[in-house]
C-alpha positions in Angstrom: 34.4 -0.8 -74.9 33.0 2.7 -76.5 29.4 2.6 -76.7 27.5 2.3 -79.9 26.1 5.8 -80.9 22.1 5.5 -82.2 23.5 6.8 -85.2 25.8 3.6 -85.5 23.5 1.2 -84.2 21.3 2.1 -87.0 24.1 1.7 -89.6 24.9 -1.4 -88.0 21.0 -2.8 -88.2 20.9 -1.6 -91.9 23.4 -3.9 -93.1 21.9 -7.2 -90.6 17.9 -6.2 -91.3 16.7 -10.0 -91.1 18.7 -10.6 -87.4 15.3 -11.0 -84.8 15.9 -7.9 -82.7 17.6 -10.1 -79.5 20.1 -11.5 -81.5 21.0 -8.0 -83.3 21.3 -6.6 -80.0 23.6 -9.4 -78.5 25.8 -9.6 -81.2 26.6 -5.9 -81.2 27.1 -5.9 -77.2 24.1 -3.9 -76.3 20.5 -4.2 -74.8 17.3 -4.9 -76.9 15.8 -1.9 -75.8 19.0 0.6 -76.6 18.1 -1.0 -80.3 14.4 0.2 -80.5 15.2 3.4 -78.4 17.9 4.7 -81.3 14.9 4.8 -83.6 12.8 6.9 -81.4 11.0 9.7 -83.6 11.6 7.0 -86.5 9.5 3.8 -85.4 9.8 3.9 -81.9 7.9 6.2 -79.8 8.9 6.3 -75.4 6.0 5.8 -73.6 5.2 5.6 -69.8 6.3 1.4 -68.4 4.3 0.7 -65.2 2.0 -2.3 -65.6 -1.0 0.2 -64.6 -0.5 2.3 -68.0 0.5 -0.7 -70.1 -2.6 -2.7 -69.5 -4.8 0.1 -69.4 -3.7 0.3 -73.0 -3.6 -3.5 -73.8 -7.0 -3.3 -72.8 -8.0 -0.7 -75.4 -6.7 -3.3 -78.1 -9.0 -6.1 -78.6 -7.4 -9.4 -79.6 -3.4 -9.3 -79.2 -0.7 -11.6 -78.5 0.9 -11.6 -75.6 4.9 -12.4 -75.3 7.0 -13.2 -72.2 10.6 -14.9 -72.4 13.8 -15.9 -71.3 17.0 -16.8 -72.8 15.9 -20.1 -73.5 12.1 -20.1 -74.0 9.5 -17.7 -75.6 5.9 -18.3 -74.4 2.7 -17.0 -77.0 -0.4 -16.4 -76.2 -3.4 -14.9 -78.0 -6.2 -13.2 -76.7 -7.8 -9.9 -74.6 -5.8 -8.4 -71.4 -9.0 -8.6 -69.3 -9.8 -8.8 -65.3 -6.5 -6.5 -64.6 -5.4 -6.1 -60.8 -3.3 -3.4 -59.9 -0.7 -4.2 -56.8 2.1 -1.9 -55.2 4.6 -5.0 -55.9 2.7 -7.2 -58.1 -0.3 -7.1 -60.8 -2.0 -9.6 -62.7 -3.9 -10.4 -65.2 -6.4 -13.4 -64.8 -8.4 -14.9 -67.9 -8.6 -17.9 -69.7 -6.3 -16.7 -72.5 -3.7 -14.5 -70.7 -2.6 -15.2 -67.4 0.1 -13.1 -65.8 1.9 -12.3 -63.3 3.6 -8.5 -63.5 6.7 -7.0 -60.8 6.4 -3.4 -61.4 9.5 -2.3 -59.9 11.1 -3.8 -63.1 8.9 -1.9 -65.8 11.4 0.3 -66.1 11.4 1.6 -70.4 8.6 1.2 -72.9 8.0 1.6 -76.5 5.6 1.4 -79.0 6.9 0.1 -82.3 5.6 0.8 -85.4 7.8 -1.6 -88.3 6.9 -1.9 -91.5 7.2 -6.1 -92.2 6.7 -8.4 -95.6 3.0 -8.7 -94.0 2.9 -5.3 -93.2 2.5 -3.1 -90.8 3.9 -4.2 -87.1 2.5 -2.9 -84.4 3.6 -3.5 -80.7 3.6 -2.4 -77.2 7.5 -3.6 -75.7 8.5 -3.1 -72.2 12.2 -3.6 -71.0 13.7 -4.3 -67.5 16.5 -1.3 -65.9 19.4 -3.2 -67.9 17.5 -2.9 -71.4 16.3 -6.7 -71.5 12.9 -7.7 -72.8 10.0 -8.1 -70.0 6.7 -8.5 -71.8 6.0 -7.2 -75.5 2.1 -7.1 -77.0 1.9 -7.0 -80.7 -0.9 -6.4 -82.2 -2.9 -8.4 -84.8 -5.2 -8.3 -88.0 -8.2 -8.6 -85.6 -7.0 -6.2 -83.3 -8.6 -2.5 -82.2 -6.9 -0.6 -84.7 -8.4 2.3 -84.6 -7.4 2.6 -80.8 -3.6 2.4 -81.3 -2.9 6.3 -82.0 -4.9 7.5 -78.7 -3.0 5.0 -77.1 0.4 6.3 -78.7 -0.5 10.0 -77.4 -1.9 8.8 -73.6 1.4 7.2 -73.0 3.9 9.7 -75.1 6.8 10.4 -72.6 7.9 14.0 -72.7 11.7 12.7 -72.6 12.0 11.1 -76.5 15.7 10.6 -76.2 17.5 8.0 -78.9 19.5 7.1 -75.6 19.0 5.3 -72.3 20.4 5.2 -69.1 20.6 1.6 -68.2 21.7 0.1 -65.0 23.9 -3.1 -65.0 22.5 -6.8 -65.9 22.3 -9.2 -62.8 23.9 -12.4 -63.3 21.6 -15.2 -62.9 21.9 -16.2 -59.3 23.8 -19.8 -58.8 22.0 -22.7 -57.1 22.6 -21.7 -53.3 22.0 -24.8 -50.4 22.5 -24.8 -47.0 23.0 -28.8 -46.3 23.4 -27.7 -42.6 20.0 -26.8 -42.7 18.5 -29.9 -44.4 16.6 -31.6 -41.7 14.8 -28.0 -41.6 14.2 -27.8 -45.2 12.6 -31.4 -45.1 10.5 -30.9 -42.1 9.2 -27.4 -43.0 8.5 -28.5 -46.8 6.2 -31.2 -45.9 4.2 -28.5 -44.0 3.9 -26.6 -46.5 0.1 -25.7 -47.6 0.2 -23.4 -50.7 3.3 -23.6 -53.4 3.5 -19.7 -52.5 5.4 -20.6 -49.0 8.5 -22.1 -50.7 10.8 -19.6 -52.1 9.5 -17.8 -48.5 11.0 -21.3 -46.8 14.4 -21.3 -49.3 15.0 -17.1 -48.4 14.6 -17.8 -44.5 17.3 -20.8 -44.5 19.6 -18.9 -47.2 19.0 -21.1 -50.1 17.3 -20.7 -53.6 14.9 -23.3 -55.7 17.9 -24.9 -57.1 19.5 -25.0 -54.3 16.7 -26.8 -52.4 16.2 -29.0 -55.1 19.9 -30.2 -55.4 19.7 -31.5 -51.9 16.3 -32.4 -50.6 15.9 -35.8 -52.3 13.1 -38.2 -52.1 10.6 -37.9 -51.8 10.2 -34.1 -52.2 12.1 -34.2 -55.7 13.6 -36.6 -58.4 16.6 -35.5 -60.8 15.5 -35.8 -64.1 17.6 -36.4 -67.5 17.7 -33.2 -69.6 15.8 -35.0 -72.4 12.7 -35.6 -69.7 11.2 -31.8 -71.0 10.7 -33.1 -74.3 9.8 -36.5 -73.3 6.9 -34.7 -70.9 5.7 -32.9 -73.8 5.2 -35.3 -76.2 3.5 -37.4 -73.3 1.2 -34.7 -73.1 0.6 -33.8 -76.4 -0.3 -37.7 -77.1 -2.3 -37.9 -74.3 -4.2 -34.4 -74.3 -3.2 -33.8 -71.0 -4.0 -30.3 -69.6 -1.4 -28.5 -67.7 0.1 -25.3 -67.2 3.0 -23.9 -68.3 5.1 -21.3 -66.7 7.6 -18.9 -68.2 9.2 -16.1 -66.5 11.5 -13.4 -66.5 11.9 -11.0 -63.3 9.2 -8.8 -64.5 7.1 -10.7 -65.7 5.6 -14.5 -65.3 3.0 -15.4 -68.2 0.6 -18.7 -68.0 -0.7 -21.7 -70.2 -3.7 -23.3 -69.1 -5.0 -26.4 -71.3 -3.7 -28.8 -73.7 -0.6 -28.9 -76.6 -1.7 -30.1 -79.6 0.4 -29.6 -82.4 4.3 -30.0 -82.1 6.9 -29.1 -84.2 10.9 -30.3 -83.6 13.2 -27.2 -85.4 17.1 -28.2 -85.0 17.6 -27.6 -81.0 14.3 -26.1 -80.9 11.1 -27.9 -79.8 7.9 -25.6 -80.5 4.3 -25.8 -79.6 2.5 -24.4 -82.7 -1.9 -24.2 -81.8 -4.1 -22.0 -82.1 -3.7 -19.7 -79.5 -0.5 -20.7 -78.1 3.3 -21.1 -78.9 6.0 -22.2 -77.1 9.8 -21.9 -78.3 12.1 -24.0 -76.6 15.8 -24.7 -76.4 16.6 -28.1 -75.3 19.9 -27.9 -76.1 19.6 -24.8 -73.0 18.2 -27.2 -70.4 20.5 -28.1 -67.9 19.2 -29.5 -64.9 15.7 -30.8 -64.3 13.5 -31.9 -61.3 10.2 -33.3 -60.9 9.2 -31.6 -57.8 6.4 -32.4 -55.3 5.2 -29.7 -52.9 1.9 -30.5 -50.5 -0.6 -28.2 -50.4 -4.3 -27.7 -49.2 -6.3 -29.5 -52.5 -3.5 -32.0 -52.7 0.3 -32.4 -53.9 1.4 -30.0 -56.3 3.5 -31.7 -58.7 6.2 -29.8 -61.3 8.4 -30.6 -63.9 10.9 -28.0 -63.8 13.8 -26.7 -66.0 17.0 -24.9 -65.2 20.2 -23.7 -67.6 23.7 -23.8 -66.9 23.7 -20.8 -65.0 21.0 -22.0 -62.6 18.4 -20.4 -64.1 14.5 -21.1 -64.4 13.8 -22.1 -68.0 10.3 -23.3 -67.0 7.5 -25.0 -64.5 5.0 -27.1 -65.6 2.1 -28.1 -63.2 -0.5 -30.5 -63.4 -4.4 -28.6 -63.8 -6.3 -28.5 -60.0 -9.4 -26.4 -61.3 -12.7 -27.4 -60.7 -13.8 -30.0 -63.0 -10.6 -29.9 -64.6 -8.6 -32.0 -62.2 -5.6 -33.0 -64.9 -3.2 -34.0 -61.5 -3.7 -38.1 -62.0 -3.2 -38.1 -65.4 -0.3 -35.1 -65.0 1.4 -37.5 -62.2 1.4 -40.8 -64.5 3.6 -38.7 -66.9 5.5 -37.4 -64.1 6.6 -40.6 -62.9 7.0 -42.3 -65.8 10.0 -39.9 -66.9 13.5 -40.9 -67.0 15.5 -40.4 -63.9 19.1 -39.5 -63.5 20.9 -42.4 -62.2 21.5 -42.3 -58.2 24.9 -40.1 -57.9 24.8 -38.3 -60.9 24.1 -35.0 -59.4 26.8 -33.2 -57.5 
C-alpha cells in the first residue's frame, strides 16, 4: 500500500473534519500521530517527547486534563502535574488528582496542537509511541496557565519540523502465554508473594504473561468472571460509594483513579463515568475475558478486577483503596465476590 502524502492526508481530513482524530487515522491506514505531524507549521508544532521535558511543561500549565488510553478505554483526569520523579526507565507523577506511571523509552514523537474547535481554541500537549499510537495527551482548559503556553511552545520547538515521520512497526498485542508445566511453581511462588510489583517478575521468570497465569492458576488465586461482571462492579460501586482505583494503561504510559464514581452514564456499547474530575470511556462490547484476581502482599490481599480483549490485552485493573484511613478493601471485596462467575469449564 503507497503511503498517504501530508498533502493527501490533509485532503482526506478536509472532507471527514468531525471523525475524532483515532478513528480518522484508522480508517485511512495510518498512525494518529502521522495525522497531527502533516499539519506541522499549520496547527501542529514538533517538540522534544521525554517525560522529563513534557512534565516540566505540564507543570508550567496550571489546571489541565490529563488523557491516557487504549483501544478500548479512555481514562480523564483533571488537575495539576505536581510531585514529578524523573527515572532512567520509569517516571511518575504522584498527587491526588493525577497519578501516573511514565516508560520513557516509548516517548518517542510529540506535538503541541493548537485546533481551533466550536468552543474555541484547543490547546494540547500529545505524545505518541515509535509506531505513531497515542501515549499520553494534556489539553489544556479555561482555567489553565495561558499565558505560559507560548514559552512552552519555544522551550520544546524541535529543530527537525518535518510534515513526515519515521515510524517503526506496531507490536501486536502479546497472546495469553502459560506454562501448565510450571504450575505447581506458579502456585507456590504466588502465595509468597509480598508486593503486587513481584508478579509480572514471577510470570517473565517461568515464561508466562498475566493472562497466561490467570488462565491456569485457579482457586483460590483467581476466579473467571462473565464479561458483563465490569459493568456489574461499576454500578456496585457507584451505588455503594465505594473507593477504588482504576488503572488504564498503554506501554508508555499507566494513568491512576483514586476515589469514588459517582455519576454514570450507559452510551450504546459504551459505559462512561462522567464527575467532576474524572471520566472513564469504556467499551464493553471490547471486554473479553475477565478475572478477579487475589495477590498477598505485606498490608493484606490485594484484590483486582481485571479486563482483557480478544487479543489478550489489558483493558483495565481495578483495586480496592489500602491508604491510611481509607481502607476501601472490605467493602471492595464484598463486591468482588458477589460478581458473577463463569461456570466451572467454560474457560479453555
Amino acid at each position: 500500500m503507497t503511503k498517504l502524502t501530508p498533502d493527501e492526508i490533509r485532503a482526506l481530513r478536509e472532507n471527514s473534519p468531525n471523525l475524532r482524530e483515532r478513528d480518522f487515522a484508522e480508517q485511512n491506514g495510518i498512525s494518529e500521530a502521522e495525522l497531527l505531524a502533516s499539519y506541522t507549521g499549520q496547527t501542529s508544532t514538533r517538540i522534544m517527547s521525554h517525560p522529563d521535558q513534557i512534565m516540566a511543561a505540564a507543570q508550567e500549565l496550571g489546571e489541565v486534563m490529563a488523557l491516557t488510553r487504549v483501544p478500548a478505554c479512555v481514562h480523564e483526569k483533571i488537575g495539576v502535574y505536581d510531585n514529578y520523579h524523573s527515572g532512567q526507565h520509569a517516571s511518575m507523577v504522584l498527587n491526588d488528582d493525577i497519578d501516573l506511571r511514565m516508560f520513557p523509552q516509548h516517548w518517542q514523537h510529540a506535538f503541541a496542537v493548537e485546533n481551533e474547535t466550536e468552543n474555541g481554541m484547543q490547546r494540547s500537549l500529545q505524545v505518541f509511541d515509535g509506531a505513531g499510537d497515542a501515549i499520553h495527551k494534556i489539553f489544556l482548559r479555561d482555567s489553565s496557565r495561558l499565558e505560559a503556553w507560548a514559552g512552552i511552545k519555544e522551550k520544546l520547538f524541535l529543530d527537525t519540523q518535518s510534515q513526515t515521520l519515521d515510524l517503526t512497526p506496531r507490536k501486536a498485542p502479546e497472546a495469553a502465554k502459560s506454562e501448565p508445566l510450571k504450575l505447581d511453581t506458579l502456585r507456590k511462588e504466588w502465595a509468597r508473594l509480598t508486593d503486587t510489583h513481584q508478579f509480572l517478575r514471577l510470570c517473565s521468570k517461568l515464561k508466562m504473561n498475566r493472562l497466561g497465569a490467570y488462565r491456569i492458576a485457579g482457586a483460590p488465586f483467581v476466579r473467571a468472571l462473565t464479561n458483563g461482571a465490569v459493568d456489574q462492579m461499576l454500578n456496585l460501586v457507584q451505588q455503594r460509594g465505594t473507593e477504588i482505583m482504576i488503572f488504564v494503561g498503554n506501554q508508555g504510559c499507566i494513568q491512576i483513579h483514586t476515589g469514588p464514581i459517582e455519576t454514570l452514564r450507559g452510551m450504546g456499547p459504551w459505559q462512561n463515568v462522567m464527575d467532576p474530575k474524572f471520566n472513564l470511556h469504556l467499551r464493553l462490547d471490547h471486554i473479553a475475558e475477565v478475572w478477579a484476581v487475589e495477590k498477598p502482599t505485606q498490608r493484606g490481599m490485594a484484590v483486582s478486577v481485571e479486563a482483557f480483549d480478544k487479543h489478550g490485552a489489558l483493558i483495565m485493573q481495578v483495586f480496592g483503596l489500602s491508604k491510611e484511613g481509607r481502607d476501601s478493601r472490605p467493602a471492595w471485596k464484598e463486591i468482588v465476590s458477589s460478581l458473577q462467575g463463569l461456570e466451572e469449564g467454560v474457560m479453555a
